[in-house]
C-alpha positions in Angstrom: 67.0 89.0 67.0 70.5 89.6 66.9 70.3 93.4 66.3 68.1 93.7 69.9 70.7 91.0 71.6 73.7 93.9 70.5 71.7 96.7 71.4 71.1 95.3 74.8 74.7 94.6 75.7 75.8 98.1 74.4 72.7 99.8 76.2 73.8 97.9 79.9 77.2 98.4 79.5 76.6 102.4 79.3 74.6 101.6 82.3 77.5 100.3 84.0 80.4 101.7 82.7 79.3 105.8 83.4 78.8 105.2 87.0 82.0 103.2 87.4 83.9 106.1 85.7 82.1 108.6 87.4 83.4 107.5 90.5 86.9 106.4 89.7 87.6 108.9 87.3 90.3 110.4 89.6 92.4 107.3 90.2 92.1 106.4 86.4 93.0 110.2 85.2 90.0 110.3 82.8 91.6 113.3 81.2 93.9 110.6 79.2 90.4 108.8 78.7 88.6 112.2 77.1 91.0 111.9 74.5 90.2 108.6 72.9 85.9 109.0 73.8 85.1 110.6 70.7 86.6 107.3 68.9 84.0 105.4 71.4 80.8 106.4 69.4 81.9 105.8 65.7 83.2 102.4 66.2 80.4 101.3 68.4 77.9 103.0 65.1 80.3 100.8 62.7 80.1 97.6 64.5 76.3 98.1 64.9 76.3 98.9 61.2 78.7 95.2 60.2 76.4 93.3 62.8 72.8 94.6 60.6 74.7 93.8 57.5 75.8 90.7 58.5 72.4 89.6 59.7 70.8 90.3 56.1 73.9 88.5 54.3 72.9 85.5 56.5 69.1 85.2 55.7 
């Protein structure tokens, strides 16, 4: 239950967070931002990884 509850929150903030630096991504100088996106994936793969393992170490 947990796993779908993460999944969800990551899944709507993509939803919100691409439009919102779509359209500010000139006040915000998303070139500075490029650099640290391909950190964003990994760590979001880890934490989903901790969060299954987690789960099974608590049933």
């Amino acid at each position: 239950m947990y796993i779908i509850v993460i999944l969800v929150c990551l899944v709507a903030a993509l939803l919100i967070l691409i439009p919102l630096l779509e359209k500010y991504q000139g006040k915000m100088g998303l070139d500075k931002a490029q650099k640290y996106g391909k950190y964003i994936l990994p760590l979001a793969m880890l934490g989903v990884v901790v969060n299954i393992i987690h789960s099974m170490m608590q049933s």
